[in-house]
C-alpha angles and dihedrals in degrees: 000000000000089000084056098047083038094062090037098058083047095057092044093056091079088063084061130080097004095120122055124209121200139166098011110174132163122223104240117244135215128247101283099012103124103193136043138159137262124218139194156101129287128190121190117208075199141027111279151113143267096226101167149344137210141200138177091226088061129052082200124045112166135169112242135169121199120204134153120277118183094342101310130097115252135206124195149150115256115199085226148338130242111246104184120202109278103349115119105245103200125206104210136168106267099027125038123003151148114257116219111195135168083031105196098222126348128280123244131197111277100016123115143235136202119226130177120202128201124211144196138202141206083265092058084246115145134206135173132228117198107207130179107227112199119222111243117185124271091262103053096085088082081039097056 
């Protein structure tokens, strides 16, 4: 019976570690604003997808991407995003993002919050990946 629980949590320890999360930061809120985005960069060891996200500051966290679309700039929810093996997959102001809404309070500079993000590979096996984003003012966007 180890030997069994032994092999499985081997075979589990490929699932951990095979995305990479750096430079997660939230855009700060003002007092009654109820959504904001989450930025930042993921590298795959492998090919998969980045197909949802949770926190405890927002009753809502979804993966969007905005692009332009006839001239006009377009916001919308994407049931997952493309991480390729080894290529760096950014998460910018103005192109792919986290969604915060419902935000429980708002989000001052400095402080941080916790986000756990869930993702998927070419197996359709999913693993999470808990990551602290820091709260940078309104105005670092045009800083970063």
């Amino acid at each position: 019976m180890k030997r069994m629980i032994y092999l499985m949590l081997l075979a589990a320890l490929p699932a951990f570690a095979q995305v990479t999360v750096n430079e997660a930061w939230v855009r700060g809120t003002v007092a009654s604003q109820k959504a904001t985005g989450a930025f930042m960069t993921l590298t795959s060891v492998k090919d998969s997808r980045l197909v949802g996200a949770s926190s405890p500051a927002a009753g809502v966290v979804e993966v969007h991407e905005m692009k332009m679309v006839n001239d006009m700039m377009s916001m919308r929810q994407i049931d997952g995003l493309a991480l390729p093996a080894g290529q760096v997959v950014k998460l910018a102001p103005g192109g792919y993002h986290l969604m915060l809404m419902q935000l429980t309070q708002p989000l001052a500079d400095g402080a941080k919050v916790p986000l756990t993000l869930e993702f998927e590979d070419a197996n359709k096996v999913r693993s999470k990946v808990a990551v602290d984003a820091v709260v940078k003012a309104l105005n670092s966007a045009h800083q970063h």
